[in-house]
C-alpha positions as CSV (number, residue, x, y, z in Angstrom):
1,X,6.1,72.5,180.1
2,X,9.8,72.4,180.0
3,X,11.6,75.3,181.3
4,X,12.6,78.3,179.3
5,X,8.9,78.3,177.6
6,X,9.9,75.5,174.6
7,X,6.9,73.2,173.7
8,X,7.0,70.1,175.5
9,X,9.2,67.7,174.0
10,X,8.2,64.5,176.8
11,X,7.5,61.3,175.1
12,X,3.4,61.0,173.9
13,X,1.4,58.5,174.7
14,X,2.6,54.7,172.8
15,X,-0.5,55.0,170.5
16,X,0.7,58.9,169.5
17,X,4.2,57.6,168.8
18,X,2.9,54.4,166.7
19,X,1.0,56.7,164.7
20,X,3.3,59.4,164.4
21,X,5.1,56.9,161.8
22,X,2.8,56.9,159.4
23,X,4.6,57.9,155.5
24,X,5.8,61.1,154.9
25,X,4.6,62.2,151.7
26,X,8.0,63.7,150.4
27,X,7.9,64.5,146.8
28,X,4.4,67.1,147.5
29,X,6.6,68.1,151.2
30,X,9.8,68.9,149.0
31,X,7.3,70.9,146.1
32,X,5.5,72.7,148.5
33,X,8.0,74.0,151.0
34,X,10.9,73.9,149.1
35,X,14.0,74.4,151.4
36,X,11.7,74.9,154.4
37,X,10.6,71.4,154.2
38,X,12.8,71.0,157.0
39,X,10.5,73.3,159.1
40,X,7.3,71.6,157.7
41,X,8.5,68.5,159.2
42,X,9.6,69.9,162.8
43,X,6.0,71.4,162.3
44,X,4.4,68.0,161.8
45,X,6.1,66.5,165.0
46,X,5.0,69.1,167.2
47,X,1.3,69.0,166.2
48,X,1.6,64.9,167.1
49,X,3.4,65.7,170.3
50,X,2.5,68.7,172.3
51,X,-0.3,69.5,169.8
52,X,-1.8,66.2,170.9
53,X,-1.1,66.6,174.6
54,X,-2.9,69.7,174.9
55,X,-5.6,68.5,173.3
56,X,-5.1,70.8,169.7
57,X,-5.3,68.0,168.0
58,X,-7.0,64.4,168.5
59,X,-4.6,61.6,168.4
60,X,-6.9,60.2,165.5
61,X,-5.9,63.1,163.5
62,X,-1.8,62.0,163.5
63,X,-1.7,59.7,160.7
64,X,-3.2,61.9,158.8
65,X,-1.5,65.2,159.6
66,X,0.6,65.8,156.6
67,X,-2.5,65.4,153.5
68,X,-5.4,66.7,156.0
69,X,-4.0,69.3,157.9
70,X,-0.6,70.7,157.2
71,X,-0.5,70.5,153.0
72,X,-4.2,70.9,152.7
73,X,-3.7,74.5,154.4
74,X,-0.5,75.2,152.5
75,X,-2.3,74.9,149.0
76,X,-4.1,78.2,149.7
77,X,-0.6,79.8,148.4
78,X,-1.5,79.5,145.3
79,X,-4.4,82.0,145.8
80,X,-2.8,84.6,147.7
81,X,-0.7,87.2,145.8
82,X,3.0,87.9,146.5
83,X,3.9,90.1,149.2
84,X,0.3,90.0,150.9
85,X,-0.5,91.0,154.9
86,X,-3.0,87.8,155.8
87,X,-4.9,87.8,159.1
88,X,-5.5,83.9,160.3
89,X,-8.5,84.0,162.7
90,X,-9.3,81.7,165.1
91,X,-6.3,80.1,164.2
92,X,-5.7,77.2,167.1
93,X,-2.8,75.1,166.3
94,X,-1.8,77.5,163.6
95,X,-3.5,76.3,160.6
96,X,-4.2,77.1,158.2
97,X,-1.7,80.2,159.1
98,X,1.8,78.4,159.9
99,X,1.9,76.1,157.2
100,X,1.2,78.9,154.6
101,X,4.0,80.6,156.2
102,X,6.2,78.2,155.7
103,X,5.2,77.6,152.2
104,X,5.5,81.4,151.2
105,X,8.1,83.4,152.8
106,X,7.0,86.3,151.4
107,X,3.5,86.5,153.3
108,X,3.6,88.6,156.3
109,X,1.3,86.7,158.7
110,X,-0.6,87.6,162.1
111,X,-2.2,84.2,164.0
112,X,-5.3,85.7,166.2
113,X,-6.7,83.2,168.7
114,X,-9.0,83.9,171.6
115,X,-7.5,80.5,174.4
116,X,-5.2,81.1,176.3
117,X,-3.9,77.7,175.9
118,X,-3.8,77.8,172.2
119,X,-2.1,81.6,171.9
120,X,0.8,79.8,174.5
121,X,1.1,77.0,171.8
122,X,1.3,79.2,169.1
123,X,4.0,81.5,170.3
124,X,6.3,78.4,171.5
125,X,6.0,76.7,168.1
126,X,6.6,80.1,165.7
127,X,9.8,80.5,168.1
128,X,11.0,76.8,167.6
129,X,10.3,77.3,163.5
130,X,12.2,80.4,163.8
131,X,9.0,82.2,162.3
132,X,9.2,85.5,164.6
133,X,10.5,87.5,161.6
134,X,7.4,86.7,159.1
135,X,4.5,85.6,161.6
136,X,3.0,87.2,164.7
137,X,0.4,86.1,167.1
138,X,-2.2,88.0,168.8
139,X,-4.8,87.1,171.7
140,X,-8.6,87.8,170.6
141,X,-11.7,86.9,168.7
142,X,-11.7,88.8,165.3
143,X,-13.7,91.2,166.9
144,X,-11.2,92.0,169.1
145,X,-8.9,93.4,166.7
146,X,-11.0,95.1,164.2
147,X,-10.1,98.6,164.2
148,X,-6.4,97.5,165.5
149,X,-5.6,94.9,162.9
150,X,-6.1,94.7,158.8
151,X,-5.1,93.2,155.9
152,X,-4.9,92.1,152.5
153,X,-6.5,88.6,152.9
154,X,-7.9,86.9,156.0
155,X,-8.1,82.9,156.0
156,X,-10.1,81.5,158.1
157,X,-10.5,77.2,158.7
158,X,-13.2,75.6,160.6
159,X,-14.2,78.5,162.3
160,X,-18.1,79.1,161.4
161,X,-20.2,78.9,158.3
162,X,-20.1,81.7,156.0
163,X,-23.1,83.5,156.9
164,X,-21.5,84.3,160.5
165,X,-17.9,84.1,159.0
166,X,-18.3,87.0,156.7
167,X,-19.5,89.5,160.0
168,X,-16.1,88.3,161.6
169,X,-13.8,88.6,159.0
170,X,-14.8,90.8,156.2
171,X,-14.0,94.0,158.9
172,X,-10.8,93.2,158.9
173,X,-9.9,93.0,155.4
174,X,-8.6,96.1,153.3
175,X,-10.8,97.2,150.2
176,X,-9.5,95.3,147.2
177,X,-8.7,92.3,149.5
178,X,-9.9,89.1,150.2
179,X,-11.6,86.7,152.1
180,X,-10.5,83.2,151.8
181,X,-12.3,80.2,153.9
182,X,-11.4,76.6,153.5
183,X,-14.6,74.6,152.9
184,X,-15.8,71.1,152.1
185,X,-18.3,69.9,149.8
186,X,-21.0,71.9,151.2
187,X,-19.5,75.6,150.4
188,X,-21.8,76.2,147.4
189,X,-24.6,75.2,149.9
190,X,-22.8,77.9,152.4
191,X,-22.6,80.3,150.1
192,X,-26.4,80.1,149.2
193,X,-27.3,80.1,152.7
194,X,-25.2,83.3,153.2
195,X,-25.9,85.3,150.3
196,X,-28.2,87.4,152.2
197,X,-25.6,88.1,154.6
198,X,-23.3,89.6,152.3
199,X,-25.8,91.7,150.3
200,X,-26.6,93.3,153.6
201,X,-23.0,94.2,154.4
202,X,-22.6,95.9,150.9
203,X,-21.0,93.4,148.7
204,X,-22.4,92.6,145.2
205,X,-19.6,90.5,143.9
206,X,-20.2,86.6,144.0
207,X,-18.1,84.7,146.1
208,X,-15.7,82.0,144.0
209,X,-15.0,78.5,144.7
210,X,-12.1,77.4,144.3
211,X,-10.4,74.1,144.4
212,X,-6.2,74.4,145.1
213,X,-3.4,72.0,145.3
214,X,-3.3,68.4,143.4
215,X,-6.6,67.6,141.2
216,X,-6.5,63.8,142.0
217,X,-9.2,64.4,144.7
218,X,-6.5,65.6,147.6
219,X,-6.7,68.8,147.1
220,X,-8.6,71.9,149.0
221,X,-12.0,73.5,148.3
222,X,-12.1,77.4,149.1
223,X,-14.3,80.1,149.3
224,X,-13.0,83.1,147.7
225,X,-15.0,86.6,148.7
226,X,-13.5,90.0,147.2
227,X,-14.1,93.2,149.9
228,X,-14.7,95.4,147.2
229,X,-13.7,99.3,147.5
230,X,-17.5,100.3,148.4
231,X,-18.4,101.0,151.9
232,X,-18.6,97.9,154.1
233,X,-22.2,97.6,156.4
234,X,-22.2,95.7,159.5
235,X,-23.2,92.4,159.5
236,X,-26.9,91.8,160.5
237,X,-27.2,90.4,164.4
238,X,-27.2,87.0,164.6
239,X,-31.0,85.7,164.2
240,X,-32.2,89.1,162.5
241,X,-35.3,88.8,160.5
242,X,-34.2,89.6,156.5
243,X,-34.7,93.2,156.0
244,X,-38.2,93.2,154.0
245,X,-38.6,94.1,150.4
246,X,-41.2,96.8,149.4
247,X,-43.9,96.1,147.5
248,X,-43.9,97.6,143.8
249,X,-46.5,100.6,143.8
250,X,-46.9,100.5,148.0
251,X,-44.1,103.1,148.5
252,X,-44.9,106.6,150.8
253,X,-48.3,107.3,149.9
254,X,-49.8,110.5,151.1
């Protein structure tokens, strides 16, 4: 690491910088970032250098950085409501959290990530986008900072499947907010798995899924959950038996 803290600008590895060339997908750059395109792009090039050097992202993953990692995330503005608090957990190499900052200055973001390495990355790179204004970054788990930390919508992105997701997250989001979870083809499968999950912690309202950004199949699939304004249960422990349903007619007989 340099000194003064930056993120390390040595030269990568040839096969990161052959890679790192790959086209730069303006016009959906220019529409989603608008005058921080700029940002999106320094962004980009530290994900493919120091992200790759510190082993945040695989060198695989280069070419593909702008449609799979870095727009994909941003497309979740179009979900989120103007002004909102978000919570990003487990947040690694700041995504889906940094891109959606950059996409919607408006959105007053906290980044929560449990390694060390990670948080250090984090901090360096919303410094170097000039982000410490709009996005803050916090060393934890999500349960780490429930009770400290809330807010209107917490995004999560390849952190667990729904049916553990919901016991992390759903604490930390205020009533009337939401829950939103990038997913792949299998969230309806997710959701089906989990819907016993959510019942338990006190929520009645079916989770949405939602696809955001282009519809010529480049776009991202999310899962949508609504807190509510009803009490919120704690999630069952992981590998609890389902709570059992009475029988009709077998209840307290004397």
């Amino acid at each position: 690491m340099p000194e003064g803290g930056g993120v390390s600008r040595e030269t990568p590895p040839p096969s990161v910088v052959s890679e790192s060339s790959s086209e730069v997908p303006t016009e959906a750059v220019s529409r989603v970032f608008g005058d921080r395109a700029d940002r999106a792009a320094a962004y980009r090039e530290l994900l493919a250098t120091a992200g790759v050097e510190r082993g945040l992202i695989g060198p695989r993953e280069v070419p593909r950085l702008w449609d799979r990692h870095i727009l994909n995330c941003a497309y979740l503005s179009e979900v989120i409501d103007e002004g909102s608090s978000v919570i990003d957990i487990g947040s690694g190499a700041g995504l889906p959290g940094i891109p959606l900052a950059l996409a919607r200055p408006d959105l007053h973001i906290r980044l929560v990530e449990p390694l060390e390495r990670r948080y250090t990355f984090l901090r360096e790179a919303i410094a170097e986008l000039d982000l410490r204004d709009q996005v803050a970054v916090a060393r934890g788990r999500a349960e780490d900072v429930r009770g400290e930390f809330s807010a209107a919508v917490v995004t999560a992105r390849a952190v667990a499947p729904l049916k553990t997701l919901y016991g992390w997250a759903l604490p930390l989001v205020v009533t009337g907010g939401h829950l939103i979870a990038i997913k792949g083809r299998s969230a309806s499968e997710e959701i089906a798995a989990a819907a016993a999950t959510l019942q338990q912690m006190g929520i009645t309202t079916a989770p949405e899924v939602l696809s955001v950004g282009p519809d010529d199949g480049t776009g991202t699939t999310v899962v949508r959950v609504a807190r509510g304004h009803g009490p919120l249960r704690a999630a069952p422990a992981p590998g609890a038996p389902a709570v059992a349903k009475r029988r009709p007619g077998k209840g307290n007989r004397r």
